[in-house]
C-alpha positions in Angstrom: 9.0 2.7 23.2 11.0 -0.3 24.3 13.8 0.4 21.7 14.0 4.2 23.1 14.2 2.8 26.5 17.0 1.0 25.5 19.0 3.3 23.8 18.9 5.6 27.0 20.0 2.4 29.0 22.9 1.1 26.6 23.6 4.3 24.1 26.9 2.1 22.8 24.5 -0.7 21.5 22.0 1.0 19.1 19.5 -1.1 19.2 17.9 -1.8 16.1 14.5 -3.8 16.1 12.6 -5.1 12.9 8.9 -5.3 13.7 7.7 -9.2 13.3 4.2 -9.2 13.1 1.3 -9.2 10.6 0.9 -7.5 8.4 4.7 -6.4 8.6 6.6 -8.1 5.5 9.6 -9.3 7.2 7.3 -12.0 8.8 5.8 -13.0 5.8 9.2 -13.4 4.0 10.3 -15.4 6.8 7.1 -17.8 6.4 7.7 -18.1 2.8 11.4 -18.4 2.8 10.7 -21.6 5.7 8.2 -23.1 3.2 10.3 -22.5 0.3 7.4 -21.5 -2.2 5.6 -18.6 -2.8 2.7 -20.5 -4.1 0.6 -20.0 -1.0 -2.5 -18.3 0.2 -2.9 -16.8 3.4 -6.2 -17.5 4.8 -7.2 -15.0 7.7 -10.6 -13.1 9.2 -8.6 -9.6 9.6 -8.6 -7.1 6.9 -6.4 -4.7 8.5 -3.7 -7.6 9.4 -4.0 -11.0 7.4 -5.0 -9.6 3.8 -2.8 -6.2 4.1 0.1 -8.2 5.0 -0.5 -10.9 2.3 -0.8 -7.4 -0.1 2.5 -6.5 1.2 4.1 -9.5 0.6 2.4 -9.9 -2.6 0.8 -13.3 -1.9 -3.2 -14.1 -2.5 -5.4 -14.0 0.9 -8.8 -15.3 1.9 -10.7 -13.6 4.0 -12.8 -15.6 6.2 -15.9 -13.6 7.4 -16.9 -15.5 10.3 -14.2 -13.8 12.6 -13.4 -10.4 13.3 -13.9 -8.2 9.6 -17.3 -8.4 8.1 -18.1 -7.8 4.2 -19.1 -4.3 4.9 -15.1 -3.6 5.6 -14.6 -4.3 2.1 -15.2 -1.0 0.6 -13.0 1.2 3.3 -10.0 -1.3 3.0 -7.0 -0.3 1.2 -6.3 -4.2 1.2 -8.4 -6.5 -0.8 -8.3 -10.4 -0.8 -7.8 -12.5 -3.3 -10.6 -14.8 -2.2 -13.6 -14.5 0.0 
């Protein structure tokens, strides 16, 4: 929405906008190109988000289950961590 708004405002520009948020791989290849290994886990409580985007980036996860997914998710995700 906000890059169509600005395309209607400054047509000349063409914005172009690279989404930076989990569990969108640019992000995570910014992370690991910072810590300059790949030998990393990330550890999150959000299937949907923390584990899918560690899938994408083809990292291992841990899923935490005292937050916001709970083991029953498990089965209906297309992501699955690495550890639990």
């Amino acid at each position: 929405m906000f890059a169509g708004a600005l395309a209607l405002h400054f047509p000349e520009l063409r914005p172009r906008f690279v989404r930076l948020a989990k569990p969108e791989r640019p992000i995570f290849d910014a992370a690991l190109e910072r810590l300059g290994t790949r030998d990393v886990a990330m550890i999150g409580d959000q299937l949907h988000t923390d584990t899918a985007g560690a899938c994408n980036a083809g990292i291992a996860s841990a899923l935490v289950l005292t937050g916001v997914s709970r083991r029953e998710a498990l089965h209906a995700s297309a992501a699955t961590p690495t550890y639990l």
